[in-house]
C-alpha positions in Angstrom: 0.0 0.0 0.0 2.8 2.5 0.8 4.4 2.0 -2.4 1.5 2.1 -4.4 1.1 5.5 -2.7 4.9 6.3 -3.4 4.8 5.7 -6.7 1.2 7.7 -7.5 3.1 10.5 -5.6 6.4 10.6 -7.6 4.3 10.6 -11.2 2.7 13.7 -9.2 5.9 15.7 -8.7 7.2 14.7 -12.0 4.3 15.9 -14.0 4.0 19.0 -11.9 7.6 19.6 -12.6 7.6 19.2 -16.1 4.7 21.5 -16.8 6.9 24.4 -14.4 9.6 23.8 -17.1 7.2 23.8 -20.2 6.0 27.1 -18.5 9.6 28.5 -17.9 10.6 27.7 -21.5 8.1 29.6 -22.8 6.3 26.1 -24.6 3.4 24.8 -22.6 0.4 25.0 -24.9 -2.8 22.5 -24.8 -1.3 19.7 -26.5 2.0 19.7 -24.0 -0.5 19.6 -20.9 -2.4 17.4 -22.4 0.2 14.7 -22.7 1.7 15.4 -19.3 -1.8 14.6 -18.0 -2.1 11.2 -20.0 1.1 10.6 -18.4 0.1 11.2 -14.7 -3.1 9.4 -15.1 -2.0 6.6 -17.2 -4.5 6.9 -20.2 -5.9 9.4 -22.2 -8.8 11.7 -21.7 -10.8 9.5 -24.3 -10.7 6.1 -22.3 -12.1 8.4 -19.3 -8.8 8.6 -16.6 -9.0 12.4 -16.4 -11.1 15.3 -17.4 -10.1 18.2 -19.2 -10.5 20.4 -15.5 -7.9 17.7 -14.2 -5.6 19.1 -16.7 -6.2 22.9 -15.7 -5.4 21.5 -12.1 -2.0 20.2 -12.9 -1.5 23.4 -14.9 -2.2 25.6 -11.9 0.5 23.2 -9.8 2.9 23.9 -12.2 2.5 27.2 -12.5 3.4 27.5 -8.9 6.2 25.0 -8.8 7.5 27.6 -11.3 6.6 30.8 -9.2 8.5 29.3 -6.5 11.7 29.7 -8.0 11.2 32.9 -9.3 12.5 35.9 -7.5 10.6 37.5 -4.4 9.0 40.9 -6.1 11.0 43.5 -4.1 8.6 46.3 -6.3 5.8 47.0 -8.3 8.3 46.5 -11.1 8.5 43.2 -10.2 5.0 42.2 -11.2 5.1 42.7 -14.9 7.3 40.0 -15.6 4.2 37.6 -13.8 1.5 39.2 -16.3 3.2 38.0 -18.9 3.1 34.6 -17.8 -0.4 34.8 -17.0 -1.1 36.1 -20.8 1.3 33.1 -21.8 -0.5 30.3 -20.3 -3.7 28.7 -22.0 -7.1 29.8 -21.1 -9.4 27.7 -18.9 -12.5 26.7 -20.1 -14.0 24.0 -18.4 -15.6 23.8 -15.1 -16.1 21.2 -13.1 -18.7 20.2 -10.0 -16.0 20.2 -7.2 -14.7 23.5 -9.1 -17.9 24.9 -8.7 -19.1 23.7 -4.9 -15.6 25.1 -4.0 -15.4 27.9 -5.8 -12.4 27.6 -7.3 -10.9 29.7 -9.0 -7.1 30.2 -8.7 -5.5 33.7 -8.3 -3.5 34.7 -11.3 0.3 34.9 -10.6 0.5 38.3 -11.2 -2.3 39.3 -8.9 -1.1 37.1 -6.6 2.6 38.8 -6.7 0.5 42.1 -6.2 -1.0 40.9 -3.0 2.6 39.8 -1.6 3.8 42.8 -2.4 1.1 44.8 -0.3 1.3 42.4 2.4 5.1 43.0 3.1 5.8 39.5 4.8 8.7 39.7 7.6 11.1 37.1 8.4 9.2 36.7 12.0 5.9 36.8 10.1 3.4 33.7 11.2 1.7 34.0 7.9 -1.9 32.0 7.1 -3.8 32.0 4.2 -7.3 30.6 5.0 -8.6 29.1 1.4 -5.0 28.3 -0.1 -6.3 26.5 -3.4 -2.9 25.3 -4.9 -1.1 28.0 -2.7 -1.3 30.8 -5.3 -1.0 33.7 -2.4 2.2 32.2 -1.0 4.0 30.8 -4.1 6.3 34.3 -4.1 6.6 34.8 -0.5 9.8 35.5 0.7 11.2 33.4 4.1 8.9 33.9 7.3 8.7 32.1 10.3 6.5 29.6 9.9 3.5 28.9 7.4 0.0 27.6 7.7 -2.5 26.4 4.5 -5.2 25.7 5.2 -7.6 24.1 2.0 -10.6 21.9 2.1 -10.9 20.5 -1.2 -8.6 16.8 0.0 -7.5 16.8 -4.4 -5.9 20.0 -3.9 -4.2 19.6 -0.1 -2.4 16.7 -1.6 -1.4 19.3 -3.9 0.0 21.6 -1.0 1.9 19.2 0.4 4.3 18.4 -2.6 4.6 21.8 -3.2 5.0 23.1 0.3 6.5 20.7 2.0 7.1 22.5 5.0 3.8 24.0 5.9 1.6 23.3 7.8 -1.6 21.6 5.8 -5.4 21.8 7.4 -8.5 20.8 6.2 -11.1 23.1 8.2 -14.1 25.3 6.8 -12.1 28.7 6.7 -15.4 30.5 7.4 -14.9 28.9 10.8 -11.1 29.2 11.2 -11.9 31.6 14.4 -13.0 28.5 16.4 -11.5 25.6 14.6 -7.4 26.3 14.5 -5.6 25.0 17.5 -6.0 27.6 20.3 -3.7 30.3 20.8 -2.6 30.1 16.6 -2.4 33.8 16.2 -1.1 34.4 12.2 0.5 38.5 12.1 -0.1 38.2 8.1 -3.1 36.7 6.2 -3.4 36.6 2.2 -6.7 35.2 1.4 -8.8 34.7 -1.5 -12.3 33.5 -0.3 -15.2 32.0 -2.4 -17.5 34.8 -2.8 -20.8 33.3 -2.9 -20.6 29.6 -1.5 -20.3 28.3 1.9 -19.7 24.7 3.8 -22.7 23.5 4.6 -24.6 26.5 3.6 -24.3 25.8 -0.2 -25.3 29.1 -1.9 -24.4 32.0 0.2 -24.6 36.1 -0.8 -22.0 36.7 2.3 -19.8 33.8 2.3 -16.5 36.0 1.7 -17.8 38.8 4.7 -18.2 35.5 7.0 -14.0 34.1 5.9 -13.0 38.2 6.3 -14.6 37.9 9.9 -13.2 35.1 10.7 -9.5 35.7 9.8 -9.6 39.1 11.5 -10.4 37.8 14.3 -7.4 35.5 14.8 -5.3 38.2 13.1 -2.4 39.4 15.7 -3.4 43.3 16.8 -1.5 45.3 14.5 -1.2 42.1 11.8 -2.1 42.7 8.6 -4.6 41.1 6.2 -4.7 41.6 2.3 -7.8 39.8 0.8 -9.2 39.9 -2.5 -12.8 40.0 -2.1 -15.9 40.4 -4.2 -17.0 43.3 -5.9 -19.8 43.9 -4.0 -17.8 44.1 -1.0 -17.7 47.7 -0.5 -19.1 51.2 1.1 -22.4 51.4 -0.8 -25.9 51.9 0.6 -26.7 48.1 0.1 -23.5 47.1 1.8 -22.0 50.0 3.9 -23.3 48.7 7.5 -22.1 45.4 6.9 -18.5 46.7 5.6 -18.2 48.8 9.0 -19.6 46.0 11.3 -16.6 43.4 9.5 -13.7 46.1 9.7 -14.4 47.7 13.1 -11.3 48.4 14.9 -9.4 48.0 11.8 -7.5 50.7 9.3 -8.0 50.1 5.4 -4.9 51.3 4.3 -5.3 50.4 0.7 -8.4 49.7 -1.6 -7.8 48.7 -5.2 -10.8 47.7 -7.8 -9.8 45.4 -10.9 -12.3 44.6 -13.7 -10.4 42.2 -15.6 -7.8 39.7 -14.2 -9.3 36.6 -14.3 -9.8 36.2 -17.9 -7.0 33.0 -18.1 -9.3 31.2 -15.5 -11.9 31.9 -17.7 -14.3 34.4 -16.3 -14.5 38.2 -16.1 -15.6 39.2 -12.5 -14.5 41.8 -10.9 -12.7 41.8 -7.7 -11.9 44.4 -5.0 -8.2 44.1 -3.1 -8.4 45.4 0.9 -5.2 46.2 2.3 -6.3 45.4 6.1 -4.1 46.5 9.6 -5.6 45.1 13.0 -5.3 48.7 14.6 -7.8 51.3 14.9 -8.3 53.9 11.9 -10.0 55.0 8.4 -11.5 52.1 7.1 -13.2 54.0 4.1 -10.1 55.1 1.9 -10.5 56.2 -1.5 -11.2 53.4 -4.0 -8.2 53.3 -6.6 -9.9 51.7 -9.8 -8.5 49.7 -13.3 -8.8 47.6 -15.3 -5.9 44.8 -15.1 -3.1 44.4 -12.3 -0.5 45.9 -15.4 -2.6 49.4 -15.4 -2.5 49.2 -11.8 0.8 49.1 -11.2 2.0 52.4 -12.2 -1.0 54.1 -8.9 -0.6 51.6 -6.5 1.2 52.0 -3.5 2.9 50.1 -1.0 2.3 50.8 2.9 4.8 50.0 5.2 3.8 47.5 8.0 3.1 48.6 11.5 4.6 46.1 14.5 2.5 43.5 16.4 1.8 43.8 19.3 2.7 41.2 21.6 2.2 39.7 25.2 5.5 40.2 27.8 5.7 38.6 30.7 6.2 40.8 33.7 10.4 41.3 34.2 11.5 40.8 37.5 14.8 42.2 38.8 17.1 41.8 42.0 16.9 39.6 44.4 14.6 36.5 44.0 13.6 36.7 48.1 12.4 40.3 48.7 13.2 41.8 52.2 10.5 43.4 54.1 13.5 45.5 56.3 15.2 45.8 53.3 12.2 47.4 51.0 11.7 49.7 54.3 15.1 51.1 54.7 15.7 51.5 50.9 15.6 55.2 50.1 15.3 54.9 46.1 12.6 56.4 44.5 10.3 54.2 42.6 10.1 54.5 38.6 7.3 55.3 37.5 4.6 53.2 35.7 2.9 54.0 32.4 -0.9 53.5 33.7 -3.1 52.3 30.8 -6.5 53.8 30.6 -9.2 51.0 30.7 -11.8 51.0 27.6 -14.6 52.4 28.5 -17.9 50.0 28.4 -20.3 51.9 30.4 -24.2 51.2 30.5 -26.2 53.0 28.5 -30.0 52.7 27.1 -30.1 51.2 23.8 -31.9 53.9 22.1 -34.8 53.2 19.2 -37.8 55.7 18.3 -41.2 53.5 18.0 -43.1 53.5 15.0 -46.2 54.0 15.4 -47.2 53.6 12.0 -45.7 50.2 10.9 -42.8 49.8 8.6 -44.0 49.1 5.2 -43.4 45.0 3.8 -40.6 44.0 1.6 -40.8 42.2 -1.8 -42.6 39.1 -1.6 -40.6 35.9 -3.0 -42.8 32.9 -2.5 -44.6 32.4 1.0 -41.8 34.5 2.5 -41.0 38.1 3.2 -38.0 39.6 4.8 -37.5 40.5 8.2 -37.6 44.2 9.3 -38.7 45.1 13.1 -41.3 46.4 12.0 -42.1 48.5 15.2 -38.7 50.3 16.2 -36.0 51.6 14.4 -33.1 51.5 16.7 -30.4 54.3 15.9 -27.2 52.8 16.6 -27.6 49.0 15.7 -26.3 47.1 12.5 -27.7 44.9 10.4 -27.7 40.7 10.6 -25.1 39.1 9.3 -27.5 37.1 6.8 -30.6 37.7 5.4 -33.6 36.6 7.8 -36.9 36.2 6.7 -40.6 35.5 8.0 -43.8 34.1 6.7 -46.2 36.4 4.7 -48.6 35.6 7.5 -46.2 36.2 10.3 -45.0 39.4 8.4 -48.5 40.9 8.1 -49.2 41.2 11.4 -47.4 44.0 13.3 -45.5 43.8 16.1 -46.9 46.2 19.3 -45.3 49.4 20.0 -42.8 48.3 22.8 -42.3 50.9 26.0 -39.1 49.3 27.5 -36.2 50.6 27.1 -33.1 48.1 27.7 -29.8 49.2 28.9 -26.7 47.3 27.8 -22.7 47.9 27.8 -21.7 50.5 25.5 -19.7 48.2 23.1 -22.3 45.7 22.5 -24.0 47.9 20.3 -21.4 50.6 19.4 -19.2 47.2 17.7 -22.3 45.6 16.6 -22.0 42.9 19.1 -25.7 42.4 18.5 -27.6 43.3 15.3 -30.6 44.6 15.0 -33.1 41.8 15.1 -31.1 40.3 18.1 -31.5 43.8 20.1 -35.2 43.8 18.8 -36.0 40.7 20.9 -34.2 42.3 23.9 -36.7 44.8 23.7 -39.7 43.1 23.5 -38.4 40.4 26.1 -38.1 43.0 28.3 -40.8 44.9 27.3 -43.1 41.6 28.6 
């Protein structure tokens, strides 16, 4: 059994290797990756051993095997060098189920150098990227500390692990990385590229990439740094602006970069928004720097320097290890003195809503469902759900009675939208019975 394994890997690492040098010499076209996936699978496509998206997959490996040995991009003049690869390569243009389900689709290599570049990676960096793919994000990272991928598609972790044999290889639902990575994991840079629009066990999901944001910044280091190419929706409007400021409060957005077209070799055109992200208090709305491919980018872009993370010390003690009470007494030296730290302030407050007394008016009907709005009380500081929620058209036509309690809570639970609005709504009317 282990050989059989053995041997399965080695035509692995051979094939991926090859295509790297097809891809360095300037020669990998369909017909080359086409052979070098008859040879991996031992058959052809014809007699049904691979499909043509299992081709696309070994191109993508080899196309990092290759970006590995390529210089670190030290500047923006680095990255031009990686379009042409990417215009170089041959477009995808086959999906398959698992492609779809996972939402697969590989970040170019020159986007990808982009998004190291903005990261600027240290050599004590713990660096993480959530949804690693074929490791597209880390492929031309220079030497950190240590490095975690994390992947749950099993095809494309057996990937990882020839082609990064010294990371550290999980399988977890990133949208749940907060709770599921061994406790006390706290990564100082993330590079993600989330799906946008499927989750685990959700299928279909509208905020799939908000839910992997959230979940990365919150085992982000304070004053780590995530970059993350999100969707294009993703951004400041009137449909999304209260979920943007719930998902980067307490955070600076210290770059925010909109690309059209730079997906066109995996075979699609969408549009993508890159957030340059520090764990540390600050603007979060910068202005929106906007093009059309990662070459026309380039020339506007610019690099922000990273801050230091904070870290835990352990109190230092000094002199003798057996303190004398005689001794403290007679001793004449002034003590030095202590920076005090002002506590946060969480005081408790009312949570303040107006009542409606005439009802809000329904939303659009889509089947025998409406969706949720308290329909009684609009509560002034409070941001939206997460997800949509909805309620039955009969439930939904009934409104709710004007509530006269008024609930008082700690500050921060609904200044950092520790509660959304339909969560503080049933406070109110719990209390209110």
């Amino acid at each position: 059994m282990t050989d059989l394994f053995t041997h399965k890997d080695d035509r692995r690492t051979a094939a991926i290797y090859n295509v790297a040098h097809h891809i360095a010499a300037g020669t990998i076209n369909r017909k080359v990756l086409n052979a070098e996936a008859s040879a991996l699978f031992g058959g052809a496509n014809a007699e049904g051993r691979w499909t043509q998206r299992d081709s696309f997959e070994l191109l993508e490996q080899g196309l990092i095997r290759h970006a590995i040995t390529l210089p670190r991009p030290a500047d923006t003049a680095a990255i031009a060098p990686l379009s042409a690869i990417v215009n170089a390569l041959p477009t995808q243009t086959v999906r398959s189920e698992d492609q779809i389900r996972y939402q697969q689709f590989s970040t170019p290599l020159d986007l990808a150098g982009l998004v190291v570049l903005l990261g600027q990676a240290k050599p004590t960096d713990v660096v993480l990227e959530p949804s690693a793919g074929h490791g597209s994000l880390v492929a031309l990272l220079p030497g950190v500390k240590s490095l975690c991928l994390n992947e749950l598609d099993p095809k494309r972790r057996e990937a990882l692990q020839v082609l990064f044999p010294a990371a550290t290889i999980s399988g977890h639902d990133a949208a749940m990385l907060s709770a599921t990575l061994e406790p006390g994991y706290t990564p100082s840079l993330i590079l993600m590229n989330p799906p946008f629009s499927r989750s685990e066990g959700r299928g279909g999901d509208q905020l799939a990439a908000v839910r992997h944001l959230r979940s990365a910044l919150s085992r982000l280091a304070h004053g780590g740094r995530v970059v993350a190419i999100m969707p294009d929706w993703f951004t400041t409007n009137a449909a999304m602006g209260k979920t943007y400021d719930a998902t980067l409060t307490g955070c600076s957005v210290v770059g925010s970069y909109r690309l059209d077209k730079c997906y066109h070799k995996q075979g699609t055109s969408v549009a993508v928004r890159i957030y340059v992200i520090d764990k540390k208090p600050g603007h979060a709305r910068p202005t929106v720097i906007a093009r059309n491919s990662v070459a026309q980018l380039l020339d506007v872009v610019t690099i922000v320097p990273r801050s230091s993370v904070s870290e835990v010390r352990k109190p230092t003690v000094t002199g003798s290890s057996k303190p004398s009470l005689f001794k403290a007494m007679r001793s004449n030296r002034k003590a030095a003195p202590v920076a005090m730290i002002a506590p946060k302030r969480n005081d408790v407050l009312p949570v303040r809503f107006t009542a409606l007394e005439v009802p809000r008016p329904l939303g659009e009907q889509a089947g025998v469902y409406l969706p949720y709005r308290p329909s009684r009380i609009d509560l002034h500081d409070a941001g939206m759900h997460p997800t949509d929620l909805v309620e039955s058209v009969a439930m939904g036509s009934i409104p709710a009675p004007v509530p006269q309690y008024e609930p008082r809570l700690h500050e921060r639970i609904v200044n950092e939208r520790r509660l959304s609005e339909a969560q503080l709504e049933t406070i109110v009317y719990a209390g209110n019975a």
